[in-house]
DSSP file (Angstrom, degrees, kcal/mol; ACC not computed):
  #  RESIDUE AA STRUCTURE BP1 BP2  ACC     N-H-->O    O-->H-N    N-H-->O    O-->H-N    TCO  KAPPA ALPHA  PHI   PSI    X-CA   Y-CA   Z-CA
    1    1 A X              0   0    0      0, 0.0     5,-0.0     0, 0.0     0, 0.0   0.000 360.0 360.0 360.0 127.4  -12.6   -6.7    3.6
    2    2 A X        -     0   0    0      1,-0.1     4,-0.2     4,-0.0     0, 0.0   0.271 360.0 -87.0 -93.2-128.8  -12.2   -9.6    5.7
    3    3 A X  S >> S+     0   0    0      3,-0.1     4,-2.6     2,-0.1     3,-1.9   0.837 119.2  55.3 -82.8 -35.6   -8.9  -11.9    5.8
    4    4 A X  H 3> S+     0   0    0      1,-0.3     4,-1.5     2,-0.2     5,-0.2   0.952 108.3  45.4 -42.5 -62.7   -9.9  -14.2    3.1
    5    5 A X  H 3> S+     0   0    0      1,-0.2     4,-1.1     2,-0.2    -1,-0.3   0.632 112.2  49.8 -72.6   1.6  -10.4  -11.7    0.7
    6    6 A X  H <> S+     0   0    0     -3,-1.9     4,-1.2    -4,-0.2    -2,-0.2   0.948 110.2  55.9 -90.6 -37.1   -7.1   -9.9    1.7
    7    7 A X  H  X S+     0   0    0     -4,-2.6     4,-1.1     1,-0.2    -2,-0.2   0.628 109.1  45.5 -30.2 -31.0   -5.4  -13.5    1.4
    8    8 A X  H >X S+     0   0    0     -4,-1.5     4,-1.6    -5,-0.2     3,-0.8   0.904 111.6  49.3 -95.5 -44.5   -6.7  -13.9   -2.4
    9    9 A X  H 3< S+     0   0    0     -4,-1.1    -2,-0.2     1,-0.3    -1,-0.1   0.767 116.4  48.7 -75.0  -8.4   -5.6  -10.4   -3.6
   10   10 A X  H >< S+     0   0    0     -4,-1.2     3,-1.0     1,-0.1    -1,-0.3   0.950 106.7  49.7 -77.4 -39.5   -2.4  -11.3   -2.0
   11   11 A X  H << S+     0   0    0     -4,-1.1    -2,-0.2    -3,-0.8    -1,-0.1   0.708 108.9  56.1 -69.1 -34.8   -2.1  -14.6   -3.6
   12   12 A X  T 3< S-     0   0    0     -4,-1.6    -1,-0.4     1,-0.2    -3,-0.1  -0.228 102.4-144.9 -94.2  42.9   -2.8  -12.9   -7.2
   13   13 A X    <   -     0   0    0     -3,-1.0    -1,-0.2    42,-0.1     2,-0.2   0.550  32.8 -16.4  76.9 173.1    0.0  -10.5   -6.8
   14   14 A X        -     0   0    0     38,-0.2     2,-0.3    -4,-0.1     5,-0.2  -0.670  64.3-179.8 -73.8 135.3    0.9   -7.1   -7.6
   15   15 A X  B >   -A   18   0A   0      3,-1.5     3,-3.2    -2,-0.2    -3,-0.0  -0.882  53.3 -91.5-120.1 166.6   -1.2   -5.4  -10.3
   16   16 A X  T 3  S+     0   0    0      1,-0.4    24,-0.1    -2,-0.3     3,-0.1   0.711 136.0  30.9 -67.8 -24.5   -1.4   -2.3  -12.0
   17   17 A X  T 3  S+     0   0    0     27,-0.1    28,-1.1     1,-0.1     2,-0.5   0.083 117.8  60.1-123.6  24.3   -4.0   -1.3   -8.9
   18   18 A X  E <   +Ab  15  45A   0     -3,-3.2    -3,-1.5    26,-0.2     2,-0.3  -0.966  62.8 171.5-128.9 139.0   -2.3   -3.6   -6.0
   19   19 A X  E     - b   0  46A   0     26,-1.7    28,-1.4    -2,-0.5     2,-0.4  -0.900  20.6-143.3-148.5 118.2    1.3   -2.8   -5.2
   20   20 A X  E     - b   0  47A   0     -2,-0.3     2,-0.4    32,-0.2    28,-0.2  -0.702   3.1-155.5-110.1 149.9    3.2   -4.4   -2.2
   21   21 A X  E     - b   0  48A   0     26,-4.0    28,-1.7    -2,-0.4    29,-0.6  -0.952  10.7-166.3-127.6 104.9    5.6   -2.6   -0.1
   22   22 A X  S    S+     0   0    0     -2,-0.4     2,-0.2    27,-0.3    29,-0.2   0.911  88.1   7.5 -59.8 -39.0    8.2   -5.0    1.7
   23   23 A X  S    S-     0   0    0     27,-0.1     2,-0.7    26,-0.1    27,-0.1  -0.874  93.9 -89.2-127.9 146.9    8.9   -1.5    4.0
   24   24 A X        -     0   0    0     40,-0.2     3,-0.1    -2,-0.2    24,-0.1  -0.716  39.8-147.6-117.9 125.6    7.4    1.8    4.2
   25   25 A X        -     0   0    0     -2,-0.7     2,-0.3     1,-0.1    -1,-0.1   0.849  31.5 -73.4   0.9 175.4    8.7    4.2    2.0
   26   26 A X     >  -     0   0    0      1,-0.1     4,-1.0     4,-0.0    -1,-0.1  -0.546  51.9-103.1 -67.9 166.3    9.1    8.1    2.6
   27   27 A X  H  > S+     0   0    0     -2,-0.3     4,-5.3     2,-0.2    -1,-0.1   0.701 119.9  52.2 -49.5 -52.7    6.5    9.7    2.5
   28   28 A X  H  > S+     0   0    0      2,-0.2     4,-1.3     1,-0.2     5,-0.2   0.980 107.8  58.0 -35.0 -73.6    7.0   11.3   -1.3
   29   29 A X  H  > S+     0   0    0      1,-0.3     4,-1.1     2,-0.3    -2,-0.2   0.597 110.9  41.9 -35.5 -55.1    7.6    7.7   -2.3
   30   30 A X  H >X S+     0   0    0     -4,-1.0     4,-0.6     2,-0.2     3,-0.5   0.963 115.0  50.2 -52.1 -63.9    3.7    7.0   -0.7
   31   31 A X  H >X S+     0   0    0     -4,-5.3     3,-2.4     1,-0.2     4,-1.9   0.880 101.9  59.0 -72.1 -36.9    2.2    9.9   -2.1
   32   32 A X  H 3X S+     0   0    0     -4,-1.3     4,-2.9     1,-0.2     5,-0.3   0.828 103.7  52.0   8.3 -76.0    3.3    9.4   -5.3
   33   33 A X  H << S+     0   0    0     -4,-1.1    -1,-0.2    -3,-0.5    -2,-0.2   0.564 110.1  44.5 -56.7 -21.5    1.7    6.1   -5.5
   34   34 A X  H X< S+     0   0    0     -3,-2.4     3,-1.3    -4,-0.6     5,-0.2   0.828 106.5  59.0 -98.2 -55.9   -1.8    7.1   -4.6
   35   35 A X  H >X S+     0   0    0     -4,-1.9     3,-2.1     1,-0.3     4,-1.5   0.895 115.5  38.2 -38.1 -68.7   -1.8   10.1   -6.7
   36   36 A X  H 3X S+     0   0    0     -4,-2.9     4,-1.6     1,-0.3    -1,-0.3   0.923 120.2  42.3 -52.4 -25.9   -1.1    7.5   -9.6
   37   37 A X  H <4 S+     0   0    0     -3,-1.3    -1,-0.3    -5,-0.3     7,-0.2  -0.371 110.0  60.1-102.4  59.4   -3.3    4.9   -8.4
   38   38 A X  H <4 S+     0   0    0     -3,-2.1     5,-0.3     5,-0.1     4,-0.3   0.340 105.1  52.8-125.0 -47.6   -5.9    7.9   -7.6
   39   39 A X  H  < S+     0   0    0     -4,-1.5    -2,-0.2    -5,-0.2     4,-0.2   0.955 101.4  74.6 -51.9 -78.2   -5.7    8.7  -11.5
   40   40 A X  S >< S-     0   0    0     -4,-1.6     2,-1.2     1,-0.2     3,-1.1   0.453  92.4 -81.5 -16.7 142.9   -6.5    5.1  -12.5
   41   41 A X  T 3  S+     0   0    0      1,-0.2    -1,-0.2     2,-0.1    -2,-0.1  -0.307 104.9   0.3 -40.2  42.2   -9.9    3.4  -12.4
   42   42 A X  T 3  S-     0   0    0     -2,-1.2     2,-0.4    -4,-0.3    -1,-0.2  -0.045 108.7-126.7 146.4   7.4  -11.6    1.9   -9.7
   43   43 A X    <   -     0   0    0     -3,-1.1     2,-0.4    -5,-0.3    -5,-0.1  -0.381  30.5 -93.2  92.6-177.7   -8.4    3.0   -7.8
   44   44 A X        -     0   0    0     -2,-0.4     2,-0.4    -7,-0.2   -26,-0.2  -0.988   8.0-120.5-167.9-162.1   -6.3    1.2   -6.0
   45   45 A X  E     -b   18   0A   0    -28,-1.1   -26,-1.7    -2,-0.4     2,-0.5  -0.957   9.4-164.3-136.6 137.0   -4.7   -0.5   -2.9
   46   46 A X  E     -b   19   0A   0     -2,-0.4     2,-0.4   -28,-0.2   -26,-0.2  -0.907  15.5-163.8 -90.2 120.3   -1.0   -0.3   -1.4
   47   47 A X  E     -b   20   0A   0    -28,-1.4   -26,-4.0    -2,-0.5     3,-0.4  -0.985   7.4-149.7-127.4 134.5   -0.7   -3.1    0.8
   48   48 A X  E    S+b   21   0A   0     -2,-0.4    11,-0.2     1,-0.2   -26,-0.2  -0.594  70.9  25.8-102.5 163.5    2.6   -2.6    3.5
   49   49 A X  S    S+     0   0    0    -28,-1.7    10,-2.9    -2,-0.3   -27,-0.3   0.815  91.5 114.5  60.3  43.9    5.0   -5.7    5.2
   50   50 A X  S    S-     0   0    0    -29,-0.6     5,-0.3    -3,-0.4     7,-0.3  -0.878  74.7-118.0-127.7  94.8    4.2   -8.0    2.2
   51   51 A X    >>  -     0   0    0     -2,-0.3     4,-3.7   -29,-0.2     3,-0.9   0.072  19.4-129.9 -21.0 107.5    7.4   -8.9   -0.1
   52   52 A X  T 34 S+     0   0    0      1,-0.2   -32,-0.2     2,-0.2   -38,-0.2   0.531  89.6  34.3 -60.9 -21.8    7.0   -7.6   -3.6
   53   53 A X  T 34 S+     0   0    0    -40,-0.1    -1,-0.2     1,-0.0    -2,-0.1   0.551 126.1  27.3-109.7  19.1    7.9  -10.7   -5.4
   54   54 A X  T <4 S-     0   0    0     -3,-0.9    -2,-0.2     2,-0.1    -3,-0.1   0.238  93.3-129.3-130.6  -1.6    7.1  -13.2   -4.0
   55   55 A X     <  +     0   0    0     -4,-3.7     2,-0.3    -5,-0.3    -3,-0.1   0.884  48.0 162.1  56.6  40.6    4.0  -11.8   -2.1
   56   56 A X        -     0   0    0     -5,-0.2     2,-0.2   -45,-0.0    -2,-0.1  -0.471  42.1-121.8 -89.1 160.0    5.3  -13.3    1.2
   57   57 A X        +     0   0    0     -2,-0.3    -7,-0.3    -7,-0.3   -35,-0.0  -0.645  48.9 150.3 -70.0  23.7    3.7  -11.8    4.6
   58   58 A X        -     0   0    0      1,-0.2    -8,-0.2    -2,-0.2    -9,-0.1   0.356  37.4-155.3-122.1   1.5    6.6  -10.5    6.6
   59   59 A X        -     0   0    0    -10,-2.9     2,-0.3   -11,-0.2    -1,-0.2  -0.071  15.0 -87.5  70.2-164.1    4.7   -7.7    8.4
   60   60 A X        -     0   0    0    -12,-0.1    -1,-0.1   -37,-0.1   -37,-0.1  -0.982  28.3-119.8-166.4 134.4    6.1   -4.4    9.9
   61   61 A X    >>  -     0   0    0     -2,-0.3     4,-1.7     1,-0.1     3,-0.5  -0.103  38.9 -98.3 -71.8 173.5    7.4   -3.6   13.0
   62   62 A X  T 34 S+     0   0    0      1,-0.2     3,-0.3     2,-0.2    -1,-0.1   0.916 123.1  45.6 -47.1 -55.6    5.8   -0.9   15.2
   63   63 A X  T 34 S+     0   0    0      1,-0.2    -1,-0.2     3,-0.1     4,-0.1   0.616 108.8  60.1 -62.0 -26.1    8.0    1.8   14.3
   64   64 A X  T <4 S+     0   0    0     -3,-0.5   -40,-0.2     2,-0.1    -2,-0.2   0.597  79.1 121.8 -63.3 -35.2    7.8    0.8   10.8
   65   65 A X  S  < S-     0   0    0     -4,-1.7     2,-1.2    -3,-0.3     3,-0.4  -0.106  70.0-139.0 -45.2 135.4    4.4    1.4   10.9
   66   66 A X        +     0   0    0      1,-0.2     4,-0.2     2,-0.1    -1,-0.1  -0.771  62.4 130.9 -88.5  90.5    2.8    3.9    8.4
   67   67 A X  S    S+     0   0    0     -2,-1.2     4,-0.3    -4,-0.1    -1,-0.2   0.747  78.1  51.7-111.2 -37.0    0.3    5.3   11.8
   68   68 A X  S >> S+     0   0    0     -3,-0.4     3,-1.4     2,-0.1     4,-0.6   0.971  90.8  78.4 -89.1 -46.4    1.6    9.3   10.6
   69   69 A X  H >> S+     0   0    0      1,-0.3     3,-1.8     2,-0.2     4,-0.8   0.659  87.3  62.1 -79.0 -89.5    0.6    8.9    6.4
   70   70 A X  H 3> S+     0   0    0      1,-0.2     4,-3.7    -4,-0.2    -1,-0.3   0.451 112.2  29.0  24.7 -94.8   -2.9    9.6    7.3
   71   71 A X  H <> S+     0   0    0     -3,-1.4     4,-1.1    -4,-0.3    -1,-0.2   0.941 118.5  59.6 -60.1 -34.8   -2.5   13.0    8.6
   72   72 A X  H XX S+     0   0    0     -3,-1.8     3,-2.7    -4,-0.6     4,-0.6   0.986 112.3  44.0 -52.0 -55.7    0.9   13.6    5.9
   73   73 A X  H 3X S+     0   0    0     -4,-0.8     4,-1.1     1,-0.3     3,-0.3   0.825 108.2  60.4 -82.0 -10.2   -1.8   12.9    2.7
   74   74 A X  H 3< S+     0   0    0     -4,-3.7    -1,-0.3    -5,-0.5    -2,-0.2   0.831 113.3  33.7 -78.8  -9.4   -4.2   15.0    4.3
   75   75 A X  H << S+     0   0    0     -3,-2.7    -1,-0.2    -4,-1.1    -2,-0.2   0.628 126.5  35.9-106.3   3.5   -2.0   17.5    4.1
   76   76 A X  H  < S+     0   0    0     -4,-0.6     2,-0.3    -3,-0.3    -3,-0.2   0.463 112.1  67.6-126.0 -37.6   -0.2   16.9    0.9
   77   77 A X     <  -     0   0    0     -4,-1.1     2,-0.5    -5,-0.4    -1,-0.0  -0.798  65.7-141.8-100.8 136.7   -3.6   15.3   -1.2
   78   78 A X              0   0    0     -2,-0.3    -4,-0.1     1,-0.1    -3,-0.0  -0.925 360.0 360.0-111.5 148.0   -6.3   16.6   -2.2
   79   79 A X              0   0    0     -2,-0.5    -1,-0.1    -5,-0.1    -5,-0.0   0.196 360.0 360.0-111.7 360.0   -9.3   13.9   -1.6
């Protein structure tokens, strides 16, 4: 995916398989969310540091950063 196309799936909004995360969450709170959007069709995507209604940009600081959920759903999901 390059920027463009993350710029139009931004621009159309949260949908039942896009969901934007101003912050990120605990950990539950994450897996939760893939498990349901694992269930779905096609998937889905979680996109983090984008304001959830208004689909503003606002990023995430370094410490904010989700760097551990990787290794957390690998131990928590099965893929």
């Amino acid at each position: 995916m390059d920027s463009k196309e993350l710029q139009l799936i931004i621009k159309c909004g949260e949908t039942s398989t896009v969901q934007f995360k101003e912050r990120f969450p605990n950990q539950d709170s994450i897996a939760a969310e893939m498990v349901a959007m694992s269930n779905a069709r096609g998937g889905g995507m979680i996109l983090f540091g984008i304001k959830d209604k208004t689909g503003e940009i606002i990023g995430l600081s370094y410490q904010e950063s989700p760097a551990h959920c990787p290794n957390y759903l690998k131990r928590e999901c099965l893929f």
